[in-house]
GUZA-312260 format. One record per residue: residue number from 1; y, z, x of N, C-alpha, C in turn. Coordinates in steps of 0.2 Angstrom, whole numbers, plus 5000, padded with zeros to 4 digits. Last residue first. Example, Ala and Ser with C-alpha at 12.3 -4.5 7.8 and 13.67 -1.06 7.14 Angstrom:
<r k="2" n_Y="4989" n_Z="5035" n_X="5064" ca_Y="4995" ca_Z="5036" ca_X="5068" c_Y="5000" c_Z="5039" c_X="5064"/>
<r k="1" n_Y="4972" n_Z="5039" n_X="5066" ca_Y="4978" ca_Z="5039" ca_X="5062" c_Y="4984" c_Z="5039" c_X="5066"/>
This chain:
<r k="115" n_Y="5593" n_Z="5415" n_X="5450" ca_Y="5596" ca_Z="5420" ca_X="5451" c_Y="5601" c_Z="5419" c_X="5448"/>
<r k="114" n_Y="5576" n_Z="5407" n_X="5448" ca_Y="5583" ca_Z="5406" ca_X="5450" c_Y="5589" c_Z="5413" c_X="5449"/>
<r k="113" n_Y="5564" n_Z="5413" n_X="5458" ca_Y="5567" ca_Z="5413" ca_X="5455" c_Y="5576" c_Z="5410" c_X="5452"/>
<r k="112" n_Y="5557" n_Z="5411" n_X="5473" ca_Y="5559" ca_Z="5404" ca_X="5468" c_Y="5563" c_Z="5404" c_X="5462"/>
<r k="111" n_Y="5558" n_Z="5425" n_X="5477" ca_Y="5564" ca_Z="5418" ca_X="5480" c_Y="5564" c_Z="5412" c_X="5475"/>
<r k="110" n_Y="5546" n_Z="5427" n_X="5469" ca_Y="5554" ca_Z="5433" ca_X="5469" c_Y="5560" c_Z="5427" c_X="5472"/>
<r k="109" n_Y="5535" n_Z="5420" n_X="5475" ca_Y="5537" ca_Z="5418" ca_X="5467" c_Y="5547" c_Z="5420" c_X="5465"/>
<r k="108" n_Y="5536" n_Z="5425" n_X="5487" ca_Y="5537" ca_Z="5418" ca_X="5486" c_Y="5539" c_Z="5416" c_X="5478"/>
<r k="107" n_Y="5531" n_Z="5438" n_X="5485" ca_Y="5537" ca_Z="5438" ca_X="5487" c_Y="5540" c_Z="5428" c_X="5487"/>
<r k="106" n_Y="5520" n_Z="5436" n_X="5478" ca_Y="5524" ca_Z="5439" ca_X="5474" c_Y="5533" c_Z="5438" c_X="5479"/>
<r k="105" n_Y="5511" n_Z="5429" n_X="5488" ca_Y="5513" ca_Z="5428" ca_X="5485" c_Y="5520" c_Z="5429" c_X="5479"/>
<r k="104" n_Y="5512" n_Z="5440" n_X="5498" ca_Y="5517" ca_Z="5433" ca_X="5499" c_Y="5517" c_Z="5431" c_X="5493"/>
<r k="103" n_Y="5504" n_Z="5450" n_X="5492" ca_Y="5513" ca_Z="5452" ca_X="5491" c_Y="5514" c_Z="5446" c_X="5495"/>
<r k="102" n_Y="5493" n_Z="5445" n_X="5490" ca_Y="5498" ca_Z="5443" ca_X="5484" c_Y="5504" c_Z="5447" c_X="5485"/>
<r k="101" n_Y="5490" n_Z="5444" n_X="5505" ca_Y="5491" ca_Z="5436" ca_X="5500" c_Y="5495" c_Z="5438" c_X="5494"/>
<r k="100" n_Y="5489" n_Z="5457" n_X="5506" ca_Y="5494" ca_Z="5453" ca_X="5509" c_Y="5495" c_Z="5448" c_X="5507"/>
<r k="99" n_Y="5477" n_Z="5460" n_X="5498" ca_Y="5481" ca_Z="5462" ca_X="5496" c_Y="5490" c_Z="5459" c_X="5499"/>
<r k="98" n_Y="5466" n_Z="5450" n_X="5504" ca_Y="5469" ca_Z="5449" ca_X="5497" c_Y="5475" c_Z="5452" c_X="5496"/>
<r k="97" n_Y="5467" n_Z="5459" n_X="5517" ca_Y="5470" ca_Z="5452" ca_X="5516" c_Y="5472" c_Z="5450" c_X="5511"/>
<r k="96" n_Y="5460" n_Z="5471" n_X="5514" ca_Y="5468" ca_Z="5472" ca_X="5514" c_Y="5470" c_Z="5463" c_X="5515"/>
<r k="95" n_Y="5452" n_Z="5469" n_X="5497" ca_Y="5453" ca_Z="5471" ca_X="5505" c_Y="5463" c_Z="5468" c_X="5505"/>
<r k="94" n_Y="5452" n_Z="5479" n_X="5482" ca_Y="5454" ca_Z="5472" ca_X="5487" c_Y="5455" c_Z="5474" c_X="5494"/>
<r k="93" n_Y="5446" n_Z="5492" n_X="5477" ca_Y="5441" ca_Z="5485" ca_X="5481" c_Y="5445" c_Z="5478" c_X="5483"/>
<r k="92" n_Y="5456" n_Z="5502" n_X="5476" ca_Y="5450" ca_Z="5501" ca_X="5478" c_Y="5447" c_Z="5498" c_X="5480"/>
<r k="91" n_Y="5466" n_Z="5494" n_X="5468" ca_Y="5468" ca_Z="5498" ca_X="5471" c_Y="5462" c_Z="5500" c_X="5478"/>
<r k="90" n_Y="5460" n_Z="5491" n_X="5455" ca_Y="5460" ca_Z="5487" ca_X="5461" c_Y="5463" c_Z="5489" c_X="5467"/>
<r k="89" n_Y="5462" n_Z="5503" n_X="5446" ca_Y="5456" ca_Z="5501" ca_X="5450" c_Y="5454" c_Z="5495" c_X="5453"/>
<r k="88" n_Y="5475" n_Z="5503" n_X="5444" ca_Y="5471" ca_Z="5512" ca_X="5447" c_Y="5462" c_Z="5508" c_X="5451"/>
<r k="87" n_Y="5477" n_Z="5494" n_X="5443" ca_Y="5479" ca_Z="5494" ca_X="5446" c_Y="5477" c_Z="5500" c_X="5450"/>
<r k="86" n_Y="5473" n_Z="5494" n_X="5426" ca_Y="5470" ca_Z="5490" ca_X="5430" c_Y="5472" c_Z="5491" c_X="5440"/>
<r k="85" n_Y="5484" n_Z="5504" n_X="5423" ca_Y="5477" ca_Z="5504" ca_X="5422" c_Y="5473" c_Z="5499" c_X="5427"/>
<r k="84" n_Y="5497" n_Z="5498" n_X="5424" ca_Y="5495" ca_Z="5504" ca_X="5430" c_Y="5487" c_Z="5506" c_X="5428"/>
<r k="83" n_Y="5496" n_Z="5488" n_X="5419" ca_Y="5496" ca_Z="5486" ca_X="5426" c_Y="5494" c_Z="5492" c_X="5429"/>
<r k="82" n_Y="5494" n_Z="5492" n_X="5406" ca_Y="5487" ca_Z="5487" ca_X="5406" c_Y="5489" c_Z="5489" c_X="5415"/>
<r k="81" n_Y="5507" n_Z="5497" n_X="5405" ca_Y="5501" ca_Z="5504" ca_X="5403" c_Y="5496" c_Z="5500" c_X="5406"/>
<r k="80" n_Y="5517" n_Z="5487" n_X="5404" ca_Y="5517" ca_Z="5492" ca_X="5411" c_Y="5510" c_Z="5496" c_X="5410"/>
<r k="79" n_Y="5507" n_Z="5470" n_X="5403" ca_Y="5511" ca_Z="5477" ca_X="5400" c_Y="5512" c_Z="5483" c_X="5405"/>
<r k="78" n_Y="5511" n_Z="5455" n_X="5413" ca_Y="5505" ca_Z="5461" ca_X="5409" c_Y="5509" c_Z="5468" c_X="5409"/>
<r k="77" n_Y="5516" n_Z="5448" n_X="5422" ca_Y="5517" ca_Z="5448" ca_X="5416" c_Y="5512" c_Z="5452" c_X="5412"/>
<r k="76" n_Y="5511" n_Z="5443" n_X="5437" ca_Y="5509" ca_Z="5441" ca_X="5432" c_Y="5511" c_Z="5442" c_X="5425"/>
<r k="75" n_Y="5525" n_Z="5449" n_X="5443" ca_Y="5523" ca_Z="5445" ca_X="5444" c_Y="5520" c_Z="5442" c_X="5439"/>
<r k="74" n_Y="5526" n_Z="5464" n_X="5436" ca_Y="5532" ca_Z="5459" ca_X="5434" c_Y="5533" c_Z="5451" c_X="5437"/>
<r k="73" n_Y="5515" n_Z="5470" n_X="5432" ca_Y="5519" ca_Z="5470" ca_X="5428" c_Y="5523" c_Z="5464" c_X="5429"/>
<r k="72" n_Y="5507" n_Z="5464" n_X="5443" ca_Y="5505" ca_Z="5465" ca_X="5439" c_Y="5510" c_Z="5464" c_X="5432"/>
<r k="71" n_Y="5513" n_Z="5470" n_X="5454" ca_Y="5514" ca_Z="5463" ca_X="5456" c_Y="5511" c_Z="5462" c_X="5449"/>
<r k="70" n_Y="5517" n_Z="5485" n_X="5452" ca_Y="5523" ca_Z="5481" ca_X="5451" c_Y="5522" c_Z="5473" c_X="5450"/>
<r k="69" n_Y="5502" n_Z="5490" n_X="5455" ca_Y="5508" ca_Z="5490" ca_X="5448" c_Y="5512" c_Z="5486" c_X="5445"/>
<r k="68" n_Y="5504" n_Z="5485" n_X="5469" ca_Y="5499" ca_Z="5482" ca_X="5464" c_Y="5500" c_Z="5483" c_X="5456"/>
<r k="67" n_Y="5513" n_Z="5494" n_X="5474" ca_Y="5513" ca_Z="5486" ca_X="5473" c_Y="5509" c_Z="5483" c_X="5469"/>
<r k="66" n_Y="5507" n_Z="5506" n_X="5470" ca_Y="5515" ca_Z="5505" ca_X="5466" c_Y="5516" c_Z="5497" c_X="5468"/>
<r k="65" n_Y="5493" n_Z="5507" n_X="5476" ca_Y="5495" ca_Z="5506" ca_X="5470" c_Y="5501" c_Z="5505" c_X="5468"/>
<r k="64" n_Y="5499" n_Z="5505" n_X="5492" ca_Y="5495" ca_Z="5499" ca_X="5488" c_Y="5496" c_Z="5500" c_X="5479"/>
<r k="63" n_Y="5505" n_Z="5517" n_X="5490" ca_Y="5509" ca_Z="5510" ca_X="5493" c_Y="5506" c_Z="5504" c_X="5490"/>
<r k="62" n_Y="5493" n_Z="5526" n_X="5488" ca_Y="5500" ca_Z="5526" ca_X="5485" c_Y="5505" c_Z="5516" c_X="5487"/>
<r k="61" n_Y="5487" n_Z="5524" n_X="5501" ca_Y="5485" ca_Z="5519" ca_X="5493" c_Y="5489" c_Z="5520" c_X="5489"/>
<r k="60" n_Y="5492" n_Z="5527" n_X="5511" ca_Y="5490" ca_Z="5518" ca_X="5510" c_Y="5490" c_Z="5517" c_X="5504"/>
<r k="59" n_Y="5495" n_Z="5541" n_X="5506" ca_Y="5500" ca_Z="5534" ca_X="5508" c_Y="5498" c_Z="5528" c_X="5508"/>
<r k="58" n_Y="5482" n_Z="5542" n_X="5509" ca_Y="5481" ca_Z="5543" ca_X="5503" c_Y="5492" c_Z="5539" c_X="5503"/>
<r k="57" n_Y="5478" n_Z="5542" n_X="5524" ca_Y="5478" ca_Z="5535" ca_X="5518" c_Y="5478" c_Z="5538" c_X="5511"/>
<r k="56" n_Y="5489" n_Z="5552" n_X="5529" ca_Y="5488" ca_Z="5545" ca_X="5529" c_Y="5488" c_Z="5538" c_X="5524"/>
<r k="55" n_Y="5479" n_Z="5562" n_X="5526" ca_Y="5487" ca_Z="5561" ca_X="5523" c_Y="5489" c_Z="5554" c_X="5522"/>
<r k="54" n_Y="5468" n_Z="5560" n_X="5531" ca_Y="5468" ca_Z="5559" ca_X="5525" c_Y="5474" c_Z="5558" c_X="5521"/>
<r k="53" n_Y="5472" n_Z="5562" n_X="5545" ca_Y="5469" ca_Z="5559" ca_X="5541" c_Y="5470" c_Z="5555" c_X="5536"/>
<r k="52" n_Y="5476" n_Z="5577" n_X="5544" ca_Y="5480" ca_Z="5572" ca_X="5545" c_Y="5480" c_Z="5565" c_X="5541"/>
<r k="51" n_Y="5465" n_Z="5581" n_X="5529" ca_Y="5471" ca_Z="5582" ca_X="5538" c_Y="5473" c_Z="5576" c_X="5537"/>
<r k="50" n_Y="5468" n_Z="5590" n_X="5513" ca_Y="5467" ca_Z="5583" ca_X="5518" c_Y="5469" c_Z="5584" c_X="5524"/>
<r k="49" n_Y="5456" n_Z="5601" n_X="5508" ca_Y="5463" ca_Z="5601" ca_X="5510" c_Y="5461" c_Z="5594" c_X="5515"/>
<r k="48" n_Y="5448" n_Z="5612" n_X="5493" ca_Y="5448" ca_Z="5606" ca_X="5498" c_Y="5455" c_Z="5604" c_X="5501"/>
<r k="47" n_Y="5446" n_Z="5631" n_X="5495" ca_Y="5447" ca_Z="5623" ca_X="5493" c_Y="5445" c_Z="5618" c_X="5499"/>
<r k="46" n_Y="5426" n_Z="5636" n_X="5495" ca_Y="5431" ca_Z="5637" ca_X="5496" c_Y="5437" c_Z="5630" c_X="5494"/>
<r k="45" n_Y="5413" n_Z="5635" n_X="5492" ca_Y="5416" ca_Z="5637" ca_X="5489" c_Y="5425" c_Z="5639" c_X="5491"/>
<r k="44" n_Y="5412" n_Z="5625" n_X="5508" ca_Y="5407" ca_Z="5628" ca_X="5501" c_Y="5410" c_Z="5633" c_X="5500"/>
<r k="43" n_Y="5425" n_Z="5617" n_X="5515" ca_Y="5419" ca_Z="5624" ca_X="5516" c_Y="5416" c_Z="5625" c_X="5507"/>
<r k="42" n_Y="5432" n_Z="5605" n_X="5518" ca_Y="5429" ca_Z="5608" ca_X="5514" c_Y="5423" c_Z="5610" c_X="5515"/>
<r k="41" n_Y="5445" n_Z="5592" n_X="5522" ca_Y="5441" ca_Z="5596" ca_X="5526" c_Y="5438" c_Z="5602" c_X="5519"/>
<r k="40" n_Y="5447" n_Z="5573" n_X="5523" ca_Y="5448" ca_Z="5579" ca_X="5521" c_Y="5442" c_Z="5586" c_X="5524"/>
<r k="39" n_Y="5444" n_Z="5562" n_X="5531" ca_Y="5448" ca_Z="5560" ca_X="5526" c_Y="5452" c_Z="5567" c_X="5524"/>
<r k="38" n_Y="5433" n_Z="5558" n_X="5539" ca_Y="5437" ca_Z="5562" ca_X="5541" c_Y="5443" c_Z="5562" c_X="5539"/>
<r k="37" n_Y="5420" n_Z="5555" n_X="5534" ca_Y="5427" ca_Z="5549" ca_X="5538" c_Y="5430" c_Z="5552" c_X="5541"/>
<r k="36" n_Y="5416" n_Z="5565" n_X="5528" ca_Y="5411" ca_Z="5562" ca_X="5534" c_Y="5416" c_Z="5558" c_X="5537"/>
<r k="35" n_Y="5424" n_Z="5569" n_X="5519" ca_Y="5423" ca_Z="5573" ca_X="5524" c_Y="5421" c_Z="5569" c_X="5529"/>
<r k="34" n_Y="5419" n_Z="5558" n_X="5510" ca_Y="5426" ca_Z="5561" ca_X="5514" c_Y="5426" c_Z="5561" c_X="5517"/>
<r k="33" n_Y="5409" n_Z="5561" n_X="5508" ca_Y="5407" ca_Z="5556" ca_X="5510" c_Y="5417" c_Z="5557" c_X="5513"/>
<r k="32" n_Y="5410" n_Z="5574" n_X="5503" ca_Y="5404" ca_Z="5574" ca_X="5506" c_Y="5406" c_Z="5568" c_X="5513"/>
<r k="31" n_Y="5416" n_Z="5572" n_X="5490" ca_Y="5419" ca_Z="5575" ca_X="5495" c_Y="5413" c_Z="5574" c_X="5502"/>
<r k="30" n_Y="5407" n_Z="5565" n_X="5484" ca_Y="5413" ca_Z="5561" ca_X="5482" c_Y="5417" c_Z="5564" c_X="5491"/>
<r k="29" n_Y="5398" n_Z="5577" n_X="5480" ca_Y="5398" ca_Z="5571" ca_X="5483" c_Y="5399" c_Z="5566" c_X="5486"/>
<r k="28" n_Y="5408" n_Z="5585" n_X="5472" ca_Y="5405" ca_Z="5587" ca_X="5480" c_Y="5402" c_Z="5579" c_X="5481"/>
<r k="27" n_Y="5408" n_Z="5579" n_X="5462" ca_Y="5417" ca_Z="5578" ca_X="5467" c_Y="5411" c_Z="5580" c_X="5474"/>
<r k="26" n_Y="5398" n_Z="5577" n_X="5458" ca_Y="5401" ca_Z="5570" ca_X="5457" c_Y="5406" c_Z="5570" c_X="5463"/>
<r k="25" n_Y="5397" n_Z="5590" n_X="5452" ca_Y="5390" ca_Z="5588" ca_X="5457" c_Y="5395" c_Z="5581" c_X="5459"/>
<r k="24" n_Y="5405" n_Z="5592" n_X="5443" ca_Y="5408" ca_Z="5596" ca_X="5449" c_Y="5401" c_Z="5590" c_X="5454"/>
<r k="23" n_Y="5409" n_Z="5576" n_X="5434" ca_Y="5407" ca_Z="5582" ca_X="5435" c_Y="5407" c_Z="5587" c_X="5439"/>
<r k="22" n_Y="5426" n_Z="5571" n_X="5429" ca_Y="5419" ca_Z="5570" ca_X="5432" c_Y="5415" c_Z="5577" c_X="5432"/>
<r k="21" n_Y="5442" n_Z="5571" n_X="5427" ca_Y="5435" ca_Z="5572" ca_X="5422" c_Y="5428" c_Z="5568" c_X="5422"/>
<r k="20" n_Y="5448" n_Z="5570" n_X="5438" ca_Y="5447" ca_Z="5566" ca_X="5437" c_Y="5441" c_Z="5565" c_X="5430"/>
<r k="19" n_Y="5453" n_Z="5584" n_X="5435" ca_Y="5456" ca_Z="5581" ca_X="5435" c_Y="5456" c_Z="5573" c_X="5434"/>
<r k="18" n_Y="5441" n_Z="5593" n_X="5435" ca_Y="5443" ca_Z="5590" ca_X="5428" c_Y="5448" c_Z="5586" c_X="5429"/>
<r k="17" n_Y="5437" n_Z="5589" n_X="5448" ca_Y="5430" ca_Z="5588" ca_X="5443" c_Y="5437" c_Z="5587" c_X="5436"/>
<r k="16" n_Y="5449" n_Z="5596" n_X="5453" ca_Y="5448" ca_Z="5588" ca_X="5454" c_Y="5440" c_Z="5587" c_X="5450"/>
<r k="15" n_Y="5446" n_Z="5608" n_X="5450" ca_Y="5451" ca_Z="5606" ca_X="5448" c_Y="5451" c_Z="5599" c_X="5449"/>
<r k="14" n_Y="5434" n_Z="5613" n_X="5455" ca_Y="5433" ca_Z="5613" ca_X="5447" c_Y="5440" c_Z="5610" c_X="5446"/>
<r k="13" n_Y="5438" n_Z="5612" n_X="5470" ca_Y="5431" ca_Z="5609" ca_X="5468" c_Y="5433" c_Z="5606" c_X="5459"/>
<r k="12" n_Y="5454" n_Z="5614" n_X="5471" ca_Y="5448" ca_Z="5619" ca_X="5470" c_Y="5443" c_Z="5613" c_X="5468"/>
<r k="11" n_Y="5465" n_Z="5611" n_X="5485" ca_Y="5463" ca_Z="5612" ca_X="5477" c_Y="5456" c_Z="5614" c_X="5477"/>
<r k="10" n_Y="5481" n_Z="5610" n_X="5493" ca_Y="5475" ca_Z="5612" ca_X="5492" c_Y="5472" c_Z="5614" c_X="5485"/>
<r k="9" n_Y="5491" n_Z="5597" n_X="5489" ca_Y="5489" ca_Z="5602" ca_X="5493" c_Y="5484" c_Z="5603" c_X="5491"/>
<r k="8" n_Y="5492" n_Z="5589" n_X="5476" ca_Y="5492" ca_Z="5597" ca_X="5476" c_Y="5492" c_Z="5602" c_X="5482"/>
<r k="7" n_Y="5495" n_Z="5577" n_X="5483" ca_Y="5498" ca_Z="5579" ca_X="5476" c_Y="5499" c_Z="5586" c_X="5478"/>
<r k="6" n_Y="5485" n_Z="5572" n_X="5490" ca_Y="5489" ca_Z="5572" ca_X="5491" c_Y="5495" c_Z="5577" c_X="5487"/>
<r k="5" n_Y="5474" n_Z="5575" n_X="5481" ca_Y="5476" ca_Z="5580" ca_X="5485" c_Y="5481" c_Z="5580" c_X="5488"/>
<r k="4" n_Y="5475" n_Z="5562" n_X="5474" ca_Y="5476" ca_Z="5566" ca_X="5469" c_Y="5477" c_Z="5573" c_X="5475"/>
<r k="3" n_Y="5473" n_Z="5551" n_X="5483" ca_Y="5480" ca_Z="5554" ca_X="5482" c_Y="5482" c_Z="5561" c_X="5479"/>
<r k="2" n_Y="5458" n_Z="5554" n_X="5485" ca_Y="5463" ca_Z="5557" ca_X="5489" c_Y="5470" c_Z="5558" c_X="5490"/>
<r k="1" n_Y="5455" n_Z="5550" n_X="5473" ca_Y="5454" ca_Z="5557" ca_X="5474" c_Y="5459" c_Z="5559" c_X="5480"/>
């Protein structure tokens, strides 16, 4: 959710419910718990807008997703469509160690190759 604002600037409650096609009760929720990190700022009925913050990590997770795509597709060999699905949702629960391990990995595998 907080790329997707990354994306739009500012947005409406019913555009992130259909965006992610969830329900509106799900994003207010979803934003609640935001809000509370200090991820993004929203007033009842009005839009949703990330600070600083938020900008931030919605860059962590861009960076994280486009690696996690890449180690997917061209590390392990799974299809571009299977990397960028799977990668929408590991994107989320690997810590940031695991994450570190498989870019050495990935980057130990890129020097072993012959050239």
């Amino acid at each position: 959710m907080v790329s997707f604002l990354a994306d739009e600037g500012e947005v409406r409650v019913t555009d992130i419910a259909a965006r992610l096609k969830v329900s509106k009760p799900s994003v207010l929720t979803a934003l609640k718990t935001l809000e509370e990190q200090g991820l993004l700022e929203h007033e009842r009925y009005s839009n949703v807008a990330l600070t600083p913050k938020g900008v931030a990590h919605a860059a962590d997770i861009r960076e994280r997703h486009y690696f996690l795509t890449s180690f997917l597709r061209d590390t392990v060999g799974v299809s571009p469509v299977t990397a960028e699905k799977d990668a929408c949702k590991m994107e989320h629960v690997l810590s940031e160690e695991t994450v570190k391990k498989l870019k050495l990995l990935a980057k130990a595998k890129k020097k072993a190759e012959p050239r």
